[in-house]
N, CA, C and O atoms as a Maestro MAE file, in Angstrom:
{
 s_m_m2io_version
 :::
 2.0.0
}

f_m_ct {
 s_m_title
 :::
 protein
 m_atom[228] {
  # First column is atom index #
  i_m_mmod_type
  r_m_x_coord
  r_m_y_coord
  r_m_z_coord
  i_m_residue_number
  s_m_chain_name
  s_m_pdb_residue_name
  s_m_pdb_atom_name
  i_m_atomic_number
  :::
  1 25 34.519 3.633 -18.919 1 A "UNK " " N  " 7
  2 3 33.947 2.343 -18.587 1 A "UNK " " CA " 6
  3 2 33.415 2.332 -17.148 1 A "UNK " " C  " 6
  4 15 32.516 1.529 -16.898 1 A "UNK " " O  " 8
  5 25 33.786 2.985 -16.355 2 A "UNK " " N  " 7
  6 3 34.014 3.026 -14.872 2 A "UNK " " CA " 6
  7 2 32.660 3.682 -14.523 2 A "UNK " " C  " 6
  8 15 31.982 3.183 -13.625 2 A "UNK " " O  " 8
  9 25 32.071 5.198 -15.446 3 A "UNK " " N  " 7
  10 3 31.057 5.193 -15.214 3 A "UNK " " CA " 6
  11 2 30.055 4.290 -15.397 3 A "UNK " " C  " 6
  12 15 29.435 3.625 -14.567 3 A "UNK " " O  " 8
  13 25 29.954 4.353 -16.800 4 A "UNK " " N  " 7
  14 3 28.979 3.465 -17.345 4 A "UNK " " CA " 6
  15 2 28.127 2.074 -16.091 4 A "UNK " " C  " 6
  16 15 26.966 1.755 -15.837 4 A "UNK " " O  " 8
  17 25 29.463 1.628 -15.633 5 A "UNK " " N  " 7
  18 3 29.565 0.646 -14.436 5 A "UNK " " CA " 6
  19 2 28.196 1.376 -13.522 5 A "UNK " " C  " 6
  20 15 27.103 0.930 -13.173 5 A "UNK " " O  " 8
  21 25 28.894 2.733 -13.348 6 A "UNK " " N  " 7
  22 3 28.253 3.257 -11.670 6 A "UNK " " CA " 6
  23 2 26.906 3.744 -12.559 6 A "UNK " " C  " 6
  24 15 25.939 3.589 -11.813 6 A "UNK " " O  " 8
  25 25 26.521 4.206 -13.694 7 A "UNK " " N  " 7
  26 3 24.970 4.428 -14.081 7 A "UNK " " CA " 6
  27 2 24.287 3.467 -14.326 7 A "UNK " " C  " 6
  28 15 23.060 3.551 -14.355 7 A "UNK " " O  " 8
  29 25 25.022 2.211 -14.583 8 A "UNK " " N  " 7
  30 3 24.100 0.818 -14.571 8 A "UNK " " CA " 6
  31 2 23.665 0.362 -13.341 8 A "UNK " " C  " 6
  32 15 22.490 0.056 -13.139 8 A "UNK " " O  " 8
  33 25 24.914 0.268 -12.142 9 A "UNK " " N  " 7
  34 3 24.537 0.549 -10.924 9 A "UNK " " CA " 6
  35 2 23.309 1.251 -10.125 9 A "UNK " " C  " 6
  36 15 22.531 0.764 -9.304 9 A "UNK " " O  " 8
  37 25 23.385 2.296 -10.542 10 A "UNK " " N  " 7
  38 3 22.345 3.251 -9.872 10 A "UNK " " CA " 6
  39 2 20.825 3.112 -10.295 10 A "UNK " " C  " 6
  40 15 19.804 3.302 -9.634 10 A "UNK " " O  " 8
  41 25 21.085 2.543 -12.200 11 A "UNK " " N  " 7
  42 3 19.620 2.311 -12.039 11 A "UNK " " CA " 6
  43 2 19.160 1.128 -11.397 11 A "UNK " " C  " 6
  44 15 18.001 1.044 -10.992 11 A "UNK " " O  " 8
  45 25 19.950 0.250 -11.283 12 A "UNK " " N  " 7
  46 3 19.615 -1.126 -10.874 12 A "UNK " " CA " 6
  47 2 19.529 -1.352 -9.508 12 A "UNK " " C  " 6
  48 15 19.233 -2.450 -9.037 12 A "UNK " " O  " 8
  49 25 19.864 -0.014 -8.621 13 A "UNK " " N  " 7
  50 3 19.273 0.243 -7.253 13 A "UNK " " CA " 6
  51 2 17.961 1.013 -7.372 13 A "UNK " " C  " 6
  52 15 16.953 0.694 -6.741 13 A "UNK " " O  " 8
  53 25 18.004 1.667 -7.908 14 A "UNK " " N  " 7
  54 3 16.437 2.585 -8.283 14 A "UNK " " CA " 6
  55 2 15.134 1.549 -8.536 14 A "UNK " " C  " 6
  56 15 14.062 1.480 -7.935 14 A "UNK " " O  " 8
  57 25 15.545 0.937 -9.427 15 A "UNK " " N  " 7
  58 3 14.860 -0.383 -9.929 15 A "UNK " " CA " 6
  59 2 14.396 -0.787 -8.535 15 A "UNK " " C  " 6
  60 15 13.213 -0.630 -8.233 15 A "UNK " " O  " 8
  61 25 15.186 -1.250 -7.755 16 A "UNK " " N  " 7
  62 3 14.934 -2.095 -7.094 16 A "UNK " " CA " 6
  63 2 14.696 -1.923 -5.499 16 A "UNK " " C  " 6
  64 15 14.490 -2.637 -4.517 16 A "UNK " " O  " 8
  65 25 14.854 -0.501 -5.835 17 A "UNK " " N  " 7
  66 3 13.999 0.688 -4.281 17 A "UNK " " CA " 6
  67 2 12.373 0.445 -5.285 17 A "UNK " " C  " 6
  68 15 11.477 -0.342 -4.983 17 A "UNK " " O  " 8
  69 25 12.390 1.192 -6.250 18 A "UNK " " N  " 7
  70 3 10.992 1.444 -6.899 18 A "UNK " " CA " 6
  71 2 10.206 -0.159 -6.763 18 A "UNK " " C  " 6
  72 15 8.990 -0.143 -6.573 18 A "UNK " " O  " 8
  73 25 10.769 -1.237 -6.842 19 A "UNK " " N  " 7
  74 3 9.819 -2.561 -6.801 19 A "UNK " " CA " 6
  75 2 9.435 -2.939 -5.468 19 A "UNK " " C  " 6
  76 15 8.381 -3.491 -5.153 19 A "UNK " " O  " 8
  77 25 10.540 -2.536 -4.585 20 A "UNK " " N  " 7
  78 3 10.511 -2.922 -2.898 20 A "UNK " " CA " 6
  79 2 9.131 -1.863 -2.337 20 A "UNK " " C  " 6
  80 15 8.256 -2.034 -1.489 20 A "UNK " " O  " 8
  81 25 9.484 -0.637 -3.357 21 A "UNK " " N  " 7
  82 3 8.102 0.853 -2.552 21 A "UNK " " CA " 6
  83 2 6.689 -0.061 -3.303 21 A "UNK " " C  " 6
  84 15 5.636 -0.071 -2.665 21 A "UNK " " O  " 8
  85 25 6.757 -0.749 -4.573 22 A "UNK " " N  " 7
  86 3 5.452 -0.877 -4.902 22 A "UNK " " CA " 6
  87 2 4.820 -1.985 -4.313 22 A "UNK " " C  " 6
  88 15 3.635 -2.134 -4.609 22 A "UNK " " O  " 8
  89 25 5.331 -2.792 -3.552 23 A "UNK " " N  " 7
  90 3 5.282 -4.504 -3.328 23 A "UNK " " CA " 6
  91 2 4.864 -4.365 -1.679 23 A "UNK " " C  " 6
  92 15 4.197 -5.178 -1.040 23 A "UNK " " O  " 8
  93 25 5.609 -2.768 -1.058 24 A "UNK " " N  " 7
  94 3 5.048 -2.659 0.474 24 A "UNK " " CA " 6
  95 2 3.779 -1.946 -0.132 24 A "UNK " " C  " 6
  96 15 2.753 -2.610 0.017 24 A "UNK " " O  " 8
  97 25 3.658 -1.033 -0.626 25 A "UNK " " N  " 7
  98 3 2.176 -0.450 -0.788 25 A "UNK " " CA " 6
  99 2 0.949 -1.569 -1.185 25 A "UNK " " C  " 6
  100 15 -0.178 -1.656 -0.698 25 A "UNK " " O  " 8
  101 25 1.545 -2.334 -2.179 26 A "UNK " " N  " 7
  102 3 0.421 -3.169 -2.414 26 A "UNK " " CA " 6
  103 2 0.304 -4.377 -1.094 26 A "UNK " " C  " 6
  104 15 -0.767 -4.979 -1.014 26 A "UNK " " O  " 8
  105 25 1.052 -4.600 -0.409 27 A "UNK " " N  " 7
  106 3 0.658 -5.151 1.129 27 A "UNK " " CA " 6
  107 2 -0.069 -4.461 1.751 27 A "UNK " " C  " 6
  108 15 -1.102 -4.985 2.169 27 A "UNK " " O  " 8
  109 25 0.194 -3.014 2.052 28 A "UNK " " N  " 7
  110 3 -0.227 -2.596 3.229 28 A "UNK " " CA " 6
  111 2 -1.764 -2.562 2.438 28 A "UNK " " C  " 6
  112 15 -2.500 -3.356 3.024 28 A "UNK " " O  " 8
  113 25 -2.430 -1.931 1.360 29 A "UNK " " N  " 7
  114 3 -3.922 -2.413 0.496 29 A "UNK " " CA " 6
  115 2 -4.733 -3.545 1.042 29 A "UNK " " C  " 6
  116 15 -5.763 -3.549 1.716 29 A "UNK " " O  " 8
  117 25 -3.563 -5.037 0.300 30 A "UNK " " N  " 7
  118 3 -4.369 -5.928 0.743 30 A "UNK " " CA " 6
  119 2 -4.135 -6.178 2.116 30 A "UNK " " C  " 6
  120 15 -5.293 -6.487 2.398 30 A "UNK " " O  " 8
  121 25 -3.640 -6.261 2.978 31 A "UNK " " N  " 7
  122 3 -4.327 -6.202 4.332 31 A "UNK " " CA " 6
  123 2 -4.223 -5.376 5.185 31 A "UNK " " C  " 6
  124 15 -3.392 -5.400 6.092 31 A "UNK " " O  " 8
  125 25 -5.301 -4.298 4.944 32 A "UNK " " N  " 7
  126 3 -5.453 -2.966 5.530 32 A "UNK " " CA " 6
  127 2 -6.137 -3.556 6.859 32 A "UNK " " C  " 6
  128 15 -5.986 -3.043 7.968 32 A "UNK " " O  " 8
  129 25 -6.780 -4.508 6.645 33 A "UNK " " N  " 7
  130 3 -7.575 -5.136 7.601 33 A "UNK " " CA " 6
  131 2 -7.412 -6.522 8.637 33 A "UNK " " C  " 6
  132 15 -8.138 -7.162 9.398 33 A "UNK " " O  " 8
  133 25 -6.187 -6.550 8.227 34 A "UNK " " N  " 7
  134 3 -5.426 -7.361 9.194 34 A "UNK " " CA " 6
  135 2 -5.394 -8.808 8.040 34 A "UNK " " C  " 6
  136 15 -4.426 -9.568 8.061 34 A "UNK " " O  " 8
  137 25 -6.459 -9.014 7.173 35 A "UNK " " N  " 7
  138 3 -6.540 -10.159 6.473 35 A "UNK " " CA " 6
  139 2 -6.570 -9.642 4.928 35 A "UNK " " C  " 6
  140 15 -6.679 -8.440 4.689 35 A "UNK " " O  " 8
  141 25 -6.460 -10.692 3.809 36 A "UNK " " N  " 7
  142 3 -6.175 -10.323 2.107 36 A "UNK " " CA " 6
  143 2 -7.312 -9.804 1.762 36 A "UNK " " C  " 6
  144 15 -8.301 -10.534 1.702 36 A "UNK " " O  " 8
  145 25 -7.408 -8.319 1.439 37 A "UNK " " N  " 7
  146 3 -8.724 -8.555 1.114 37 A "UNK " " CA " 6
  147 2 -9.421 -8.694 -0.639 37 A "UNK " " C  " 6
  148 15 -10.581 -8.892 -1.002 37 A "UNK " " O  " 8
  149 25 -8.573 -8.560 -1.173 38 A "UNK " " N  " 7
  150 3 -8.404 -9.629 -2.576 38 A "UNK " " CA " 6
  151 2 -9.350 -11.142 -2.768 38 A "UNK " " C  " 6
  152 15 -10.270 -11.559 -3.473 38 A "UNK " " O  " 8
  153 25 -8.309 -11.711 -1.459 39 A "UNK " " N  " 7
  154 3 -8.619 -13.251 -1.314 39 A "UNK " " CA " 6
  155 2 -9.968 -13.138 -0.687 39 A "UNK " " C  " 6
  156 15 -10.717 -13.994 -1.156 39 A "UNK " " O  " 8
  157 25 -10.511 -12.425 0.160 40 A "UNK " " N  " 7
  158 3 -12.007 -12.063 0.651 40 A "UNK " " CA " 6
  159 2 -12.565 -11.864 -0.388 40 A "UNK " " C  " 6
  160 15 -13.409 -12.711 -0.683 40 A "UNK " " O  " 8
  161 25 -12.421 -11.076 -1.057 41 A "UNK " " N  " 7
  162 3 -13.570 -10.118 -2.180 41 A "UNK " " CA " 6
  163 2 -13.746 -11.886 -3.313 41 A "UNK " " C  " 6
  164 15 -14.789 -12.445 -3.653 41 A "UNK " " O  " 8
  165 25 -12.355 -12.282 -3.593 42 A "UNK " " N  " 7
  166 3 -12.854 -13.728 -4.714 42 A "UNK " " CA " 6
  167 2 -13.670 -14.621 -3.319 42 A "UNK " " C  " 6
  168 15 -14.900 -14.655 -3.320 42 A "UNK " " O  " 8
  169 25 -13.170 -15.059 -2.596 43 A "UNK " " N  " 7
  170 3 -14.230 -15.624 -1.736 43 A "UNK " " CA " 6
  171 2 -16.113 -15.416 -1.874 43 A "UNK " " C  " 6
  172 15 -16.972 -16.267 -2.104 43 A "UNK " " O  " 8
  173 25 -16.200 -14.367 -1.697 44 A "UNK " " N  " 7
  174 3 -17.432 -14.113 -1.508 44 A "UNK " " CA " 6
  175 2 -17.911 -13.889 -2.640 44 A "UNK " " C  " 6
  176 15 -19.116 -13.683 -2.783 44 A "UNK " " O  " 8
  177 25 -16.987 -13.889 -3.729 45 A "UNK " " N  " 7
  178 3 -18.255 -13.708 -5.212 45 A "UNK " " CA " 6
  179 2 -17.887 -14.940 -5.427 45 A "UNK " " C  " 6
  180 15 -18.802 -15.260 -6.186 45 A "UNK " " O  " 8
  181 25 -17.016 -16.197 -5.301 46 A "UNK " " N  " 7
  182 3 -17.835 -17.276 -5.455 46 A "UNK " " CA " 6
  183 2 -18.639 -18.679 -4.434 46 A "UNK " " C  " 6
  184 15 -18.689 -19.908 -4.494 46 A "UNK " " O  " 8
  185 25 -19.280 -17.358 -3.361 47 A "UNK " " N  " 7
  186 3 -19.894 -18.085 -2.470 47 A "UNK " " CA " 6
  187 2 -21.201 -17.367 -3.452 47 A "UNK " " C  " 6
  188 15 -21.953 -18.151 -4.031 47 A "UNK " " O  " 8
  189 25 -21.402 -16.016 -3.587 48 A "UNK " " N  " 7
  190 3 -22.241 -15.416 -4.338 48 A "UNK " " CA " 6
  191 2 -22.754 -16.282 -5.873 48 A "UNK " " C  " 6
  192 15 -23.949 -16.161 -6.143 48 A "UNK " " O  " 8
  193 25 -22.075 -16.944 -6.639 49 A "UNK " " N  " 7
  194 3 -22.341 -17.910 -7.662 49 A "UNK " " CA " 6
  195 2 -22.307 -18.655 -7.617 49 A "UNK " " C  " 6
  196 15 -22.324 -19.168 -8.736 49 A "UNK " " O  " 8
  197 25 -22.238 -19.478 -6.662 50 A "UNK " " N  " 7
  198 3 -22.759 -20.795 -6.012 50 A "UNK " " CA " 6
  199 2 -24.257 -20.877 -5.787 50 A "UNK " " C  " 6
  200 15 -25.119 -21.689 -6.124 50 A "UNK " " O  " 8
  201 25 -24.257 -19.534 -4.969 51 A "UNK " " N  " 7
  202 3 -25.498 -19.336 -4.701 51 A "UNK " " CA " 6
  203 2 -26.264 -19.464 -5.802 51 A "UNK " " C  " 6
  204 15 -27.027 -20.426 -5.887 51 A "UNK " " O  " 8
  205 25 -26.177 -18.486 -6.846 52 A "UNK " " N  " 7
  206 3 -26.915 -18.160 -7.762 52 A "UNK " " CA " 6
  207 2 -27.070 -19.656 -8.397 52 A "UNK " " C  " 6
  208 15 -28.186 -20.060 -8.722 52 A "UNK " " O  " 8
  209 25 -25.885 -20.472 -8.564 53 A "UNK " " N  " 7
  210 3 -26.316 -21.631 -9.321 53 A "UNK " " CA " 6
  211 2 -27.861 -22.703 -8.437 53 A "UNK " " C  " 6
  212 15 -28.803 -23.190 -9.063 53 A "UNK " " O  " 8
  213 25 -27.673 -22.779 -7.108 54 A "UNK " " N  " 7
  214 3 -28.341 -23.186 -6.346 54 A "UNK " " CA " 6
  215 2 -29.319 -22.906 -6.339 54 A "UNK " " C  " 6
  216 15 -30.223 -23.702 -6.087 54 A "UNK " " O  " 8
  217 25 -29.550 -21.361 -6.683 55 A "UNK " " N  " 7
  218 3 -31.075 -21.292 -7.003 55 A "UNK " " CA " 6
  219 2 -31.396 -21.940 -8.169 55 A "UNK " " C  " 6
  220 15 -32.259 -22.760 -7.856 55 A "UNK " " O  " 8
  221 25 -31.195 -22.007 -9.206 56 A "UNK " " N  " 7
  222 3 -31.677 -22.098 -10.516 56 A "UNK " " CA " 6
  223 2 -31.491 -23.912 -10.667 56 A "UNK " " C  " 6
  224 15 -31.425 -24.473 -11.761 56 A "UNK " " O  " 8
  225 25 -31.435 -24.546 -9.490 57 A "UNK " " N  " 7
  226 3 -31.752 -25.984 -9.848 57 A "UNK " " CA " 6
  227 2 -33.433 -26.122 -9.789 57 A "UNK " " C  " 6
  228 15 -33.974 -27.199 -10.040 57 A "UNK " " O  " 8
  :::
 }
 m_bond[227] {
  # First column is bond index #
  i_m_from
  i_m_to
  i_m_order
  :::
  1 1 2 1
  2 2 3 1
  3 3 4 2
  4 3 5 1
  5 5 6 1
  6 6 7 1
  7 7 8 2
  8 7 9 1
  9 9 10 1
  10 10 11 1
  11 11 12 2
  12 11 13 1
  13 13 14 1
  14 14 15 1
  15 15 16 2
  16 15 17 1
  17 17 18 1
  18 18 19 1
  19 19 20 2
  20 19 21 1
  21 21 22 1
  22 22 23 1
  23 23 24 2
  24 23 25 1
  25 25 26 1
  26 26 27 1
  27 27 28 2
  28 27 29 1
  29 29 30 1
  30 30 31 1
  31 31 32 2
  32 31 33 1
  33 33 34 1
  34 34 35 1
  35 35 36 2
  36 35 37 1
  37 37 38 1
  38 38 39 1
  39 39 40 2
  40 39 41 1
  41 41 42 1
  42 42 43 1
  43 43 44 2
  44 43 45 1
  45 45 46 1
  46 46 47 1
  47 47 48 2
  48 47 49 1
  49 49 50 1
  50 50 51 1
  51 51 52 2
  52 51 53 1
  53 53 54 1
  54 54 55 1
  55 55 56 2
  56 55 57 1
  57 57 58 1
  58 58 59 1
  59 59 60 2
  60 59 61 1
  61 61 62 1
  62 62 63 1
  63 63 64 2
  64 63 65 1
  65 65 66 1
  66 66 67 1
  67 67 68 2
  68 67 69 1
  69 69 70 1
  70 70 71 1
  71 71 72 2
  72 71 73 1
  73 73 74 1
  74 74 75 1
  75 75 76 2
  76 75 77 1
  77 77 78 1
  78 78 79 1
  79 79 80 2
  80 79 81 1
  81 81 82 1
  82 82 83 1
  83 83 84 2
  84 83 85 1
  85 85 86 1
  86 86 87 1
  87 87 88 2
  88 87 89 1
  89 89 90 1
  90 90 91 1
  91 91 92 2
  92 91 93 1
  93 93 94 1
  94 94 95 1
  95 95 96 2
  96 95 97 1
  97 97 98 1
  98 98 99 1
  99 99 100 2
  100 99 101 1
  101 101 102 1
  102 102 103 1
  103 103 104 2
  104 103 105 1
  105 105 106 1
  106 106 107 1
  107 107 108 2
  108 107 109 1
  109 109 110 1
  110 110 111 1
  111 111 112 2
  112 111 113 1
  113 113 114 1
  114 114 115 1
  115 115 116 2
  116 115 117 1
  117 117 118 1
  118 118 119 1
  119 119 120 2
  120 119 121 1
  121 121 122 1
  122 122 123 1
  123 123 124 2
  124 123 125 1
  125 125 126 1
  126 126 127 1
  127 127 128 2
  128 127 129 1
  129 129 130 1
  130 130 131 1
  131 131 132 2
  132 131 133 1
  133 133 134 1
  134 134 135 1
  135 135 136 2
  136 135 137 1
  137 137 138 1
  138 138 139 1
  139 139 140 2
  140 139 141 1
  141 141 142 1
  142 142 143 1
  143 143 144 2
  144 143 145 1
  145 145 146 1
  146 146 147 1
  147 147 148 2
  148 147 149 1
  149 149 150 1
  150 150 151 1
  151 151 152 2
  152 151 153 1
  153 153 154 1
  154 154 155 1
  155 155 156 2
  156 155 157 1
  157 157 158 1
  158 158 159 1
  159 159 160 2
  160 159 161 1
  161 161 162 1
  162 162 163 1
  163 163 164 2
  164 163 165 1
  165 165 166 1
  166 166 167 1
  167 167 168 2
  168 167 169 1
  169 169 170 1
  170 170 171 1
  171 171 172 2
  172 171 173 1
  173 173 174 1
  174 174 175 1
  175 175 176 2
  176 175 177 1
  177 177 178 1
  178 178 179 1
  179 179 180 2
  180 179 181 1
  181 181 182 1
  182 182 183 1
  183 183 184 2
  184 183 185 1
  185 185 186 1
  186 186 187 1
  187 187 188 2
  188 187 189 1
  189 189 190 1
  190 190 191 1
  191 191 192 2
  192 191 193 1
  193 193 194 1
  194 194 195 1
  195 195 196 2
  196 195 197 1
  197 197 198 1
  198 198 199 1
  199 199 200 2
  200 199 201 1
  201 201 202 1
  202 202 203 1
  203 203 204 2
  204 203 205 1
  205 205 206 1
  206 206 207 1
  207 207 208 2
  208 207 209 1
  209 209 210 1
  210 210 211 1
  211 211 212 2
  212 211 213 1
  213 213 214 1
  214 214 215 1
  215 215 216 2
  216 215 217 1
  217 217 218 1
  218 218 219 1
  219 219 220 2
  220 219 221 1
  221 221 222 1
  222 222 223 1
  223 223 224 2
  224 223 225 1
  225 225 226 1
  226 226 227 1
  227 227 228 2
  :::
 }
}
C-alpha cells in the first residue's frame, strides 16, 4: 500500500513539474517582447477588419 502511495506521489509531482515547465515556456513566447504578443497579433487583425469593413461602406 505504502508504495502505491509513493508512485501516486511521484506522478503527481511530475505532473505538476511538467505543467509549471509548460506554463513558464508559454510566458516567456508570449512576452518575448516585453508585451502579449497573442493579445497584439488579435489586436491588429481586428483593427485590420474594421478596416476592411470601412472600406466597403
Amino acid at each position: 500500500m505504502k508504495i502505491l502511495l509513493v508512485i501516486i506521489s511521484i506522478v503527481i509531482v511530475l505532473f505538476a513539474v511538467l505543467t509549471v515547465g509548460i506554463l513558464k515556456g508559454n510566458h516567456k513566447v508570449r512576452y518575448a517582447n516585453g508585451y502579449d504578443n497573442e493579445i497584439e497579433n488579435d489586436y491588429q487583425t481586428m483593427i485590420q477588419l474594421f478596416s476592411h469593413a470601412e472600406e466597403r461602406k
